[in-house]
MARROLO-376177 format. One record per residue (C-alpha): chain; y, z, x. Coordinates in nm, 2 decimals, m for minus. Layout:
REM MARROLO-376177
@chaine = A; yy = Y; zz = Z; xx = X
...
***
This chain:
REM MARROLO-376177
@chaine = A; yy = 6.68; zz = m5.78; xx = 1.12
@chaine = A; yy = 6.55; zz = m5.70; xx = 0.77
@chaine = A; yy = 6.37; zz = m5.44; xx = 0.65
@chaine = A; yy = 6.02; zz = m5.67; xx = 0.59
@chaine = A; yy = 6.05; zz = m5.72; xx = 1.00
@chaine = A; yy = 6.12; zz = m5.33; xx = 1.06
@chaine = A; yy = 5.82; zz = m5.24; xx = 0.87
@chaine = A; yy = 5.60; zz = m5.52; xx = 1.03
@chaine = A; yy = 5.73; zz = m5.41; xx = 1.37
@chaine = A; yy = 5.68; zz = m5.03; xx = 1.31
@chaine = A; yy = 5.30; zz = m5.14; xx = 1.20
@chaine = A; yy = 5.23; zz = m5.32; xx = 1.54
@chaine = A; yy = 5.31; zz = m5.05; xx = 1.74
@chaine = A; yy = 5.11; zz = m4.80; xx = 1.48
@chaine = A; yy = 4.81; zz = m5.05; xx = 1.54
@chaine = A; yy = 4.86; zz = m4.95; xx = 1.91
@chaine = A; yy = 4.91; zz = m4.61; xx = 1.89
@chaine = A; yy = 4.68; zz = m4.39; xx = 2.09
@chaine = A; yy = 4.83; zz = m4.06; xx = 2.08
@chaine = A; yy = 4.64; zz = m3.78; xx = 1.82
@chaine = A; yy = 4.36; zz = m4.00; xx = 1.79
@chaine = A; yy = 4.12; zz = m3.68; xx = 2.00
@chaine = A; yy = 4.27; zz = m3.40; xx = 1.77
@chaine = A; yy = 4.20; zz = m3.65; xx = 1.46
@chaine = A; yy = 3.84; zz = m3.68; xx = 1.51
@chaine = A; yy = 3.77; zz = m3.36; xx = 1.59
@chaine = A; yy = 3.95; zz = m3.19; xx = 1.29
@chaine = A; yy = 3.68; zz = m3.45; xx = 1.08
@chaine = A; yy = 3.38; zz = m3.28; xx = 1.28
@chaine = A; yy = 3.47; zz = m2.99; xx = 1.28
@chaine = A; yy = 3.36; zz = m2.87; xx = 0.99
@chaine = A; yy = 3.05; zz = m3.04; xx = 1.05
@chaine = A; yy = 3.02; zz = m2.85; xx = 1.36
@chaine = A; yy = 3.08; zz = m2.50; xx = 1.23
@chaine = A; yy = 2.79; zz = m2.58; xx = 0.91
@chaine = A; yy = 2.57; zz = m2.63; xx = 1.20
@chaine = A; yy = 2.64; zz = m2.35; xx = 1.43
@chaine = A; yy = 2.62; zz = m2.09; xx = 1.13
@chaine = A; yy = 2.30; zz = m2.25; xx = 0.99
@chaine = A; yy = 2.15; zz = m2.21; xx = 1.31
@chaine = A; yy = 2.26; zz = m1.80; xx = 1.32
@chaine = A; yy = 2.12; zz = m1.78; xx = 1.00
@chaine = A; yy = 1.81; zz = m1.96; xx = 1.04
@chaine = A; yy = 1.75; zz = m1.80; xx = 1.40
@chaine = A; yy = 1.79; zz = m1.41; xx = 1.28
@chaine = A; yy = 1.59; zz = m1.52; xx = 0.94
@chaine = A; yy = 1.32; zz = m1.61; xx = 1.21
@chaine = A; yy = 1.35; zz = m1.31; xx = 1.43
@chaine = A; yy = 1.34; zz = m1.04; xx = 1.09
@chaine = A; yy = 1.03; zz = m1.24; xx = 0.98
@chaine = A; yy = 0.86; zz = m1.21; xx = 1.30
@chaine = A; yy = 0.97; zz = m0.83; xx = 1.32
@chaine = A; yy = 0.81; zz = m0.75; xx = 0.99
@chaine = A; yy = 0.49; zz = m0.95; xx = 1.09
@chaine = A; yy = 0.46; zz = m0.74; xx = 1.45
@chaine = A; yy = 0.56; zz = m0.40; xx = 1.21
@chaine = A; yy = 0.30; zz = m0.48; xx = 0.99
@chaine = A; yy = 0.07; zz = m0.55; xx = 1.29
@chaine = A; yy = 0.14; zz = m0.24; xx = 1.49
@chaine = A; yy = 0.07; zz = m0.01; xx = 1.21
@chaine = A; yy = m0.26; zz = m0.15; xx = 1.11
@chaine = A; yy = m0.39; zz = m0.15; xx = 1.47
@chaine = A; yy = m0.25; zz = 0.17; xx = 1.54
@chaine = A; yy = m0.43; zz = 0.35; xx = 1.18
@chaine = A; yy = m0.79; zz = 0.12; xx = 1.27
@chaine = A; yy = m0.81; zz = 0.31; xx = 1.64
@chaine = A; yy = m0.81; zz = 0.63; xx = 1.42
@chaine = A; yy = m1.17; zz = 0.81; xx = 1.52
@chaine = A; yy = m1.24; zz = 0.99; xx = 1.18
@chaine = A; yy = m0.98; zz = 1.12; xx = 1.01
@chaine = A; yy = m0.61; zz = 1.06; xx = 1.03
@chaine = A; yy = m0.37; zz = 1.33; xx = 0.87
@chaine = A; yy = m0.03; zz = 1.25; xx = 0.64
@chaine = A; yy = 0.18; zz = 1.34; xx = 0.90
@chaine = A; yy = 0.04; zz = 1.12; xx = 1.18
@chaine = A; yy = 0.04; zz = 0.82; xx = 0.92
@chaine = A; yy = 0.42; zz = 0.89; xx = 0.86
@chaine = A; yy = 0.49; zz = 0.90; xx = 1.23
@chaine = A; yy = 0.33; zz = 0.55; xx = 1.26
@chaine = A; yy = 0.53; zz = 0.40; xx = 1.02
@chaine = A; yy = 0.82; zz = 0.51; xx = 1.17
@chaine = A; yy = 0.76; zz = 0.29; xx = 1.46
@chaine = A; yy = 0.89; zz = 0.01; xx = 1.25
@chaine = A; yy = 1.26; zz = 0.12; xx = 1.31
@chaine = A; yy = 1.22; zz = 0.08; xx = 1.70
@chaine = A; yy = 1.07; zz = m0.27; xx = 1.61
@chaine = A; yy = 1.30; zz = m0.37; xx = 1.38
@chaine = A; yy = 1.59; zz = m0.32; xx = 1.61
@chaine = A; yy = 1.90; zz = m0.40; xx = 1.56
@chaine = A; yy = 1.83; zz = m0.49; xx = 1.17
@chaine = A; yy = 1.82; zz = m0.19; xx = 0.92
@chaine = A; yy = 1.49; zz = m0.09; xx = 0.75
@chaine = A; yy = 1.64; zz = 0.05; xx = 0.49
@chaine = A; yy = 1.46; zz = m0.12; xx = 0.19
@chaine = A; yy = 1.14; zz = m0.22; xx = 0.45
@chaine = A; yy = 0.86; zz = m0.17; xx = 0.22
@chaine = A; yy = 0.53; zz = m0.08; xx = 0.37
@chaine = A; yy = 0.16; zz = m0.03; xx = 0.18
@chaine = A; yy = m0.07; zz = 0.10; xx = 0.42
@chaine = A; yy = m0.43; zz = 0.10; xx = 0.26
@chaine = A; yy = m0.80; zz = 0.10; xx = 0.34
@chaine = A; yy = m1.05; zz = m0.07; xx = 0.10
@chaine = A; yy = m1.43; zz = m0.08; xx = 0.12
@chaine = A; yy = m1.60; zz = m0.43; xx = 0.07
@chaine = A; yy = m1.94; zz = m0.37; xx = m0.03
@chaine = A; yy = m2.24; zz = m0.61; xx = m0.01
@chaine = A; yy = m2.16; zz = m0.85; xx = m0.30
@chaine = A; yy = m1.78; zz = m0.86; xx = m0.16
@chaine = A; yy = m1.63; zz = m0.64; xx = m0.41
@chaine = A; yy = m1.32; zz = m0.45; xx = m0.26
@chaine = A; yy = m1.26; zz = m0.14; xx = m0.37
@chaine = A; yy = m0.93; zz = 0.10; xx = m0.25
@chaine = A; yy = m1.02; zz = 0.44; xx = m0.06
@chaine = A; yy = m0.68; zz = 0.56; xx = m0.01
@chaine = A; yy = m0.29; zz = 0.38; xx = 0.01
@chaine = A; yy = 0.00; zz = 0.49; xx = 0.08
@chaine = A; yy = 0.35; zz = 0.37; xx = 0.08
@chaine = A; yy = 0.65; zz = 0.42; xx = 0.26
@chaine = A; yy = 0.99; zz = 0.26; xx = 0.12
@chaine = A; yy = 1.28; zz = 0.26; xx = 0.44
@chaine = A; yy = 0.98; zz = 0.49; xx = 0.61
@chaine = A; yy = 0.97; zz = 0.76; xx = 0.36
@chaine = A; yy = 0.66; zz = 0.81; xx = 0.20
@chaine = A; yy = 0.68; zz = 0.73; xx = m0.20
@chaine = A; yy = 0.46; zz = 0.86; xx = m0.43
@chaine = A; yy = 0.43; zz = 0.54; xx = m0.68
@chaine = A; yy = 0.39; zz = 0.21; xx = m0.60
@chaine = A; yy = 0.08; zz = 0.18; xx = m0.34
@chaine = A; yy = m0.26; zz = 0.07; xx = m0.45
@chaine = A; yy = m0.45; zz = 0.34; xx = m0.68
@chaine = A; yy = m0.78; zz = 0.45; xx = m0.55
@chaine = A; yy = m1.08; zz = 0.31; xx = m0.70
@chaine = A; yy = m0.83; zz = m0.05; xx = m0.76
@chaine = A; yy = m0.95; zz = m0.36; xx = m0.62
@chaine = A; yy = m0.70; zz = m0.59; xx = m0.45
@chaine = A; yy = m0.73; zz = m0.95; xx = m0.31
@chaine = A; yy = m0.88; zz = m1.03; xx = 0.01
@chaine = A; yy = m0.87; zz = m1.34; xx = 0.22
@chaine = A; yy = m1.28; zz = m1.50; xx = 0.14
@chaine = A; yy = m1.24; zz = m1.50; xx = 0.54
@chaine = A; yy = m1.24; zz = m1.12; xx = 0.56
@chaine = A; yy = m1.47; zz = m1.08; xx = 0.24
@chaine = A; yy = m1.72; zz = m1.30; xx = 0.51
@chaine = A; yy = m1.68; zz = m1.04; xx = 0.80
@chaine = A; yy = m1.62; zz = m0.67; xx = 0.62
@chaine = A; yy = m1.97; zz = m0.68; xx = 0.36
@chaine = A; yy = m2.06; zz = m0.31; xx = 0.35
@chaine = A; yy = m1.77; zz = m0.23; xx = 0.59
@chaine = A; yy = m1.39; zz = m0.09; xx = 0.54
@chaine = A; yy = m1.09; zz = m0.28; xx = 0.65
@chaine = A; yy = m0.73; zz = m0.13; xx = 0.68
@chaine = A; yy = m0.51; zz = m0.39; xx = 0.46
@chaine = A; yy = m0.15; zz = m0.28; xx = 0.61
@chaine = A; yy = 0.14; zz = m0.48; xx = 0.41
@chaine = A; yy = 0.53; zz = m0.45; xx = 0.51
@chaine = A; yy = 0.79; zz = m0.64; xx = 0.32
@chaine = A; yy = 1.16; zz = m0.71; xx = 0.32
@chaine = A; yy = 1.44; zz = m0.91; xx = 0.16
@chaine = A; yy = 1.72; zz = m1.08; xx = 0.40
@chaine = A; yy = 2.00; zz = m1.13; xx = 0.27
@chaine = A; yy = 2.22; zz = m1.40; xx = 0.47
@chaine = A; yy = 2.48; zz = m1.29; xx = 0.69
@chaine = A; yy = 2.77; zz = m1.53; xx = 0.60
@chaine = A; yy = 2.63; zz = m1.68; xx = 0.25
@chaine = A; yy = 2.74; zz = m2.04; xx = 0.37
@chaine = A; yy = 2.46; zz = m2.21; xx = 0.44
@chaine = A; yy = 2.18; zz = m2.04; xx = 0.18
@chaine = A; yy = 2.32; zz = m1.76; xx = m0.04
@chaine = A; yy = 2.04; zz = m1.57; xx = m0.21
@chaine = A; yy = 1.82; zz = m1.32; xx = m0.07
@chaine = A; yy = 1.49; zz = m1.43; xx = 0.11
@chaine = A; yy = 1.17; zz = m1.17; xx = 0.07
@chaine = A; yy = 0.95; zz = m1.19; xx = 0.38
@chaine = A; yy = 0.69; zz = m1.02; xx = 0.34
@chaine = A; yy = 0.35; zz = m1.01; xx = 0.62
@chaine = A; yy = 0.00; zz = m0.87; xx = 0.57
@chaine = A; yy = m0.24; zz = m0.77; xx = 0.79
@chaine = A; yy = m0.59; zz = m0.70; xx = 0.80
@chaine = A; yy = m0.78; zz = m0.47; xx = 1.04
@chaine = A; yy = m1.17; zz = m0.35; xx = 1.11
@chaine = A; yy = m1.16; zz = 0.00; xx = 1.23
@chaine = A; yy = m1.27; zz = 0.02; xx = 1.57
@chaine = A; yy = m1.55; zz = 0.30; xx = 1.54
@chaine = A; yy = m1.68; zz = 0.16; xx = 1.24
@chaine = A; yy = m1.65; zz = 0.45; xx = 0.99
@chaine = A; yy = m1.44; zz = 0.55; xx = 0.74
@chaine = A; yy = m1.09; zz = 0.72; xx = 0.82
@chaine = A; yy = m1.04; zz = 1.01; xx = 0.60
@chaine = A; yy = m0.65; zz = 1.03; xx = 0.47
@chaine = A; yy = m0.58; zz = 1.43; xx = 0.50
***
């Protein structure tokens, strides 16, 4: 027997050869597999932090526009700090909130009262909206507010991926919120 039939006779049992096929194909999915199961990690918790800044941003707003008249520093600060029970488990750290209210008068100009901002939920002296500003509102609440005040809460925070496999670079979510007061009046910032 030659070596041309050896090699012809070693290929027809090759051709027939079951065994390894299973651990073949799934070392060629694998990786296939694990890009999907960390994309869907990193898209689910991206979802979860953006829907915990929009309910932070939320809670403080409606929380400030039950206020009955006036509404002291402290009591603002203690509000904010309800973000780190909603933001649980993730940090809030560099959670950036602007809590603001603005007067719209008849003609639908906006005008700041008073703003404060809270960086990681300590108050910061720079950075919120100065009084007497004007800041964009939606022409939806520039309809409803005319010669009223509306409490404009903002919260904003960058995610940074957990793994850096399937997106790399920081995403900034960021929510804001708008809110009538519920007696109608001005809330004074002591």
């Amino acid at each position: 027997m030659g070596v041309h039939s050896k090699l012809l006779q070693r290929l027809r049992r090759f051709k027939h050869a079951e065994a390894g096929v299973a651990a073949v194909e799934f070392a060629m999915i694998l990786p296939i597999m694990l890009m999907l199961y960390i994309g869907m990690v990193e898209g689910s918790t991206l979802i979860s932090m953006d829907r915990k800044v929009q309910t932070v941003s939320g809670a403080v707003g409606d929380l400030v526009a039950r206020i009955d008249g006036n509404i002291s520093a402290s009591m603002l600060n203690d509000y904010v700090k309800i973000a780190s029970g909603i933001m649980t488990p993730y940090p809030v750290d560099n959670l950036e909130q602007i809590v603001s209210q603005v007067y719209v008068n008849n003609s639908g100009q906006v005008t700041v009262d008073w703003s404060k901002r809270y960086l990681g939920q300590t108050p910061k002296a720079s950075g919120a909206h100065a009084s007497g500003s004007s800041i964009p509102l939606p022409p939806e609440i520039l309809a409803i507010a005319k010669g009223q005040y509306v409490i404009v809460t903002e919260a904003a925070l960058s995610y940074s991926p957990l793994y850096g496999i399937v997106f790399d670079t920081a995403v900034n979510l960021s929510r804001e919120n708008f809110f009538m007061p519920r007696f109608r009046e001005r809330i004074v910032l002591n």
